[in-house]
C-alpha positions as CSV (number, residue, x, y, z in Angstrom):
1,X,0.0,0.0,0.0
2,X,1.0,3.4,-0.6
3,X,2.2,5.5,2.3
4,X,2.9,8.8,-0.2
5,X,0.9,10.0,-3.3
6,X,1.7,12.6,-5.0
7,X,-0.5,14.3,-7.4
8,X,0.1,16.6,-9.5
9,X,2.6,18.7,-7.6
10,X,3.4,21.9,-8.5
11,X,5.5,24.4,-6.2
12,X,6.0,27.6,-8.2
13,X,8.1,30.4,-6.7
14,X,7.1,34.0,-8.1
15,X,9.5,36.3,-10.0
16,X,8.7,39.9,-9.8
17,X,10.0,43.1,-11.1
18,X,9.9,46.4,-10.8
19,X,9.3,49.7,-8.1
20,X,5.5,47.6,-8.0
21,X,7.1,44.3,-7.5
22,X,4.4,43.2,-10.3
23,X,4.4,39.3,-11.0
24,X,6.0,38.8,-14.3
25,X,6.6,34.9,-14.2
26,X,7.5,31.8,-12.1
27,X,10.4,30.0,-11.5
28,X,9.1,26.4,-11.9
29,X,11.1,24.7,-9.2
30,X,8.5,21.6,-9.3
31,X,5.8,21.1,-12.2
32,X,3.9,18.8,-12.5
33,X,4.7,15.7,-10.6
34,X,3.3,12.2,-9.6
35,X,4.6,9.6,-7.8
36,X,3.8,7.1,-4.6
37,X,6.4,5.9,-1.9
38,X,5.1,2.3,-0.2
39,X,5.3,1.4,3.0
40,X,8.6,0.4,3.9
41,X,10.6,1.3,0.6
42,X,12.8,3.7,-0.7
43,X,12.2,6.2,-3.6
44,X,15.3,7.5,-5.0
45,X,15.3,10.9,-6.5
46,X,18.1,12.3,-9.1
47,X,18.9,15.2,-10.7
48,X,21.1,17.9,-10.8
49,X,21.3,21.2,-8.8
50,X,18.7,23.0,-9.2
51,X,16.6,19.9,-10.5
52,X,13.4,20.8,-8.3
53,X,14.5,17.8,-6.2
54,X,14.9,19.7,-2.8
55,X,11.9,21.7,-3.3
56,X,10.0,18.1,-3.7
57,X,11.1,16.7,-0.4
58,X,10.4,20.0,1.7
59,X,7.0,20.3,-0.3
60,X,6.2,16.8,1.0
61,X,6.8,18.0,4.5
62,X,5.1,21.4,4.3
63,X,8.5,23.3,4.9
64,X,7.9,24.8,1.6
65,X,3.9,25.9,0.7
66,X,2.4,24.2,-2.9
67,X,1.0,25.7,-5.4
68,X,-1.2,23.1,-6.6
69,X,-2.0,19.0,-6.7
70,X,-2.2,16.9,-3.8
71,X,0.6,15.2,-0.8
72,X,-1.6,12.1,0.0
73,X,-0.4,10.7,3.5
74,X,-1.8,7.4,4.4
75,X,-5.0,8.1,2.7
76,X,-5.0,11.9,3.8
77,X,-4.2,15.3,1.6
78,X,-2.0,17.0,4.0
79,X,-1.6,19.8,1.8
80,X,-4.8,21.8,3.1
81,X,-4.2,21.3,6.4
82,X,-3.5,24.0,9.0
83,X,-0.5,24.3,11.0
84,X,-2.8,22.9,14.2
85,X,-4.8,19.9,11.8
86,X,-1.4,19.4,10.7
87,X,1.0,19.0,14.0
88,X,0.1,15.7,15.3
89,X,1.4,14.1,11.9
90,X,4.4,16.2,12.1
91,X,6.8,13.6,14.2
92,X,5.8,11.0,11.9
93,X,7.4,12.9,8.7
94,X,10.9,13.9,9.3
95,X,14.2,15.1,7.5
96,X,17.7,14.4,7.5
97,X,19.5,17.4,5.5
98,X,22.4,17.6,3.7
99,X,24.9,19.4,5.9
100,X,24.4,18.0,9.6
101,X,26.6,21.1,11.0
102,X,24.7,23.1,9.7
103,X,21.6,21.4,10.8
104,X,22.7,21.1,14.5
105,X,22.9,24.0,16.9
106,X,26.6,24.5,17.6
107,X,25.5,25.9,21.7
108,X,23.7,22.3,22.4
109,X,25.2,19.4,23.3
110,X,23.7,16.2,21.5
111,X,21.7,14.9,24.5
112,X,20.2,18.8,24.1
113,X,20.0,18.7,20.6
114,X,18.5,14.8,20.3
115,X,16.4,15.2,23.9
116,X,14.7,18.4,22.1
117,X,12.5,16.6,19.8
118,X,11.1,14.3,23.0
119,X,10.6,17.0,24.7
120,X,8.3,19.2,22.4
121,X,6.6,15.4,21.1
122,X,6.9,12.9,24.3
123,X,6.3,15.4,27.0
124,X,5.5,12.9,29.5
125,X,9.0,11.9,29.6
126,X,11.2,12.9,32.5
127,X,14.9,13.9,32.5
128,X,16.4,10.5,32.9
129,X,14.2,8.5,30.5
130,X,14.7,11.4,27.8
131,X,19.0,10.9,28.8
132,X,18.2,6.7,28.6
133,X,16.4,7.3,25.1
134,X,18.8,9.4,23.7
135,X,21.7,7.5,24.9
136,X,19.7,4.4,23.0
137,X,19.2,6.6,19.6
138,X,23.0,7.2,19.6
139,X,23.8,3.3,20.3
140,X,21.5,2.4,17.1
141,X,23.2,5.0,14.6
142,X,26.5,3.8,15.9
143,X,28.0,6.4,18.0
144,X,28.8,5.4,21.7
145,X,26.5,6.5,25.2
146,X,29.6,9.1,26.2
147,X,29.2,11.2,23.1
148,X,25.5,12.5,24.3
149,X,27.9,15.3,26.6
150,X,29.9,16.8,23.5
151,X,29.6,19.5,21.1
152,X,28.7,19.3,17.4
153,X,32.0,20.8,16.2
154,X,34.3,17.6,18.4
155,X,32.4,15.1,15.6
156,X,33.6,14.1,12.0
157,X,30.8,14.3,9.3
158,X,30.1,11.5,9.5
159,X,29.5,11.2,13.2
160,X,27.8,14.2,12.8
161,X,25.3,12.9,10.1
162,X,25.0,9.6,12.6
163,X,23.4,12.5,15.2
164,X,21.2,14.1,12.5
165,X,19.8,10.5,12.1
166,X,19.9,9.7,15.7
167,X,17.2,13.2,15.8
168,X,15.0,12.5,13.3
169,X,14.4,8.9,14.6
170,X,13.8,10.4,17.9
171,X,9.7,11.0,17.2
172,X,9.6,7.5,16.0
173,X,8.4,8.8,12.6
174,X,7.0,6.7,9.8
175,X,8.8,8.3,6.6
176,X,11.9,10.4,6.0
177,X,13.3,12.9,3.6
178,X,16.7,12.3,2.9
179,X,18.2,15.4,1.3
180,X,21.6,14.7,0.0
181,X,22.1,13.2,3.2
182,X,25.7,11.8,2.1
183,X,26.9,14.3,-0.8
184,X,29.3,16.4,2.1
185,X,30.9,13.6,2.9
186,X,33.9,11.1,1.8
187,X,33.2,8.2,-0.5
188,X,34.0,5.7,2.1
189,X,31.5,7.4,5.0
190,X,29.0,7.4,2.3
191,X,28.6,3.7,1.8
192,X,28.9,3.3,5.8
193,X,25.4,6.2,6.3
194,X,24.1,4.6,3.6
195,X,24.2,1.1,4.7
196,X,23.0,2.5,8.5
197,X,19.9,4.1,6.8
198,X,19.1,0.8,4.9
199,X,19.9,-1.1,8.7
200,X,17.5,1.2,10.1
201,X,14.9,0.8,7.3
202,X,14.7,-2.9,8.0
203,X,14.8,-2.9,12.0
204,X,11.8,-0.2,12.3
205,X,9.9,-0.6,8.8
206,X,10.9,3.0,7.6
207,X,10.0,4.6,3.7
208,X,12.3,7.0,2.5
209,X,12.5,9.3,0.0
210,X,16.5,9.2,-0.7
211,X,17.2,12.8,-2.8
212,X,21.0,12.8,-4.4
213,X,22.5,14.0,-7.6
214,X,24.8,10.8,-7.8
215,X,22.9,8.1,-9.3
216,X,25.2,5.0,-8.1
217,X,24.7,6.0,-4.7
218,X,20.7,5.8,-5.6
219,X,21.0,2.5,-6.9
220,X,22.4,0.9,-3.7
221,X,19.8,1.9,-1.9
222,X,16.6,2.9,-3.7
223,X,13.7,0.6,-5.0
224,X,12.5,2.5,-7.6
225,X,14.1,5.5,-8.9
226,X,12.8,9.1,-10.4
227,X,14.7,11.1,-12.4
228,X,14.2,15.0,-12.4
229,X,15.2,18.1,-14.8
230,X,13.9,21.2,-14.9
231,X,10.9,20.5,-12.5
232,X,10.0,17.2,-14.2
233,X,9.9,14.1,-13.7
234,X,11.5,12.8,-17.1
235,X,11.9,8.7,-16.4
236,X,10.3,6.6,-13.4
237,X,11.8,3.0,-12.9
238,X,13.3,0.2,-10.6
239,X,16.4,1.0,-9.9
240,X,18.1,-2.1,-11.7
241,X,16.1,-0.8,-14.8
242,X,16.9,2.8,-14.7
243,X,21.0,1.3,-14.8
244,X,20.7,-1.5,-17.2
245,X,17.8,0.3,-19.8
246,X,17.7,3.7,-19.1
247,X,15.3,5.2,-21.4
248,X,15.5,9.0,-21.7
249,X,18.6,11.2,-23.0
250,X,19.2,12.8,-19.6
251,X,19.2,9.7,-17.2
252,X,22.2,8.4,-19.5
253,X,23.9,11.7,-19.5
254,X,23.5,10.7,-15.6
255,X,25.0,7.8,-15.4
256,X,27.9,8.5,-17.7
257,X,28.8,11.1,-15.3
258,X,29.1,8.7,-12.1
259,X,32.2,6.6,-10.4
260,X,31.1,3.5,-9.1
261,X,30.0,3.6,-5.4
262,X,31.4,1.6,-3.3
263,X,29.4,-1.2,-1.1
């Protein structure tokens, strides 16, 4: 069953010109667009910069507004719903973004920046069972109890990508937005977030949406793949399809361009 449908999804931003600031035109970021994500898989999205890919995953999440189609969420069109209709599905749709320093606030430690989510979404917690379930989230992306006390700037990239994980899985959510989650980082920390994401997938039943301009890092870990340019959605496929038939002019332009990734 599908956990996502999109419809139609546009997400226009306007252009406007002049001492009126009239509307002359729209930069189509996304036009267009249909897909579904099912329950428990990932949905691999490629393009290039400025694709309309990043505008897709934070239109999903209402981070950016629509202009028009539908964001079906098991079997409801979040895309109408008010910021109150809308808050109890919050925690179940989260992000991990593409530069976790960025991403994590430099004054927190991580049992601050990891506890905060349980705090605003699992109120009835108390101090020492938010500390034992962060201290938990940190074990299951792979970064040890003893870290919770440190900084963001005393972690690698990696490690630091580990905590943005660690914080979205926090409100137990049911589908993530991975936004170039691996494209600042070294070819070799790549395969090991990537292989922790698909760990994490198959121990809690998670659907992604998996957004990167490198398509052989999509193919290790996506189902089905999407390819975008210029707001569209020019070829739709398996994954294994999409690398051994692809179809349309700019998907093999793609995959000319890409080293192999490593497992």
């Amino acid at each position: 069953m599908a956990l996502i449908e999109v419809r139609n999804l546009k997400t226009y931003f306007p252009v406007r010109s002049g001492v009126l600031r009239r509307h002359v035109d729209d930069i189509r970021a996304v036009d267009d667009v249909s897909f579904s994500i099912e329950e428990g898989t990932t949905v691999g999205l490629v393009g290039e910069s400025g694709s309309g890919k990043s505008t897709i995953g934070k239109t999903l999440l209402k981070l950016t507004p629509a202009t028009s189609g539908e964001v079906v969420y098991a079997g409801r069109n979040i895309l109408p719903l008010d910021e109150n209709e809308f808050r109890p599905m919050r925690r179940e749709l989260q992000m991990i973004f593409q530069d976790p320093f960025g991403s994590l606030n430099p004054r927190h430690s991580i049992l601050q920046i990891v506890g905060e989510a349980l705090e605003i979404h699992f109120p009835r917690l108390n101090k020492s069972e938010r500390q034992d379930r962060v201290v938990s989230l940190l074990e299951k992306v792979g970064l040890k109890p003893e870290m919770a006390k440190r900084y963001p700037h005393e972690f690698s990239g990696g490690q630091r990508q580990r905590i943005g994980i660690a914080r979205a899985l926090a409100v137990e959510p049911r589908f993530i937005v991975c936004d170039e989650p691996v494209s600042a980082l070294d070819v070799s920390v790549q395969a090991q977030i990537v292989n922790l994401l698909q760990d994490l997938q198959e121990q809690l039943g998670l659907s992604y949406l998996f957004i990167a301009h490198d398509l052989a890092v999509v193919e290790h870990i996506s189902d089905h793949v999407l390819v975008m340019h210029h707001g569209k959605i020019v070829e739709s496929a398996s994954a294994a399809e999409i690398y051994e038939n692809p179809k349309h002019e700019y998907t093999r332009k793609l995959l000319a361009a890409v080293p192999k990734f490593s497992h």
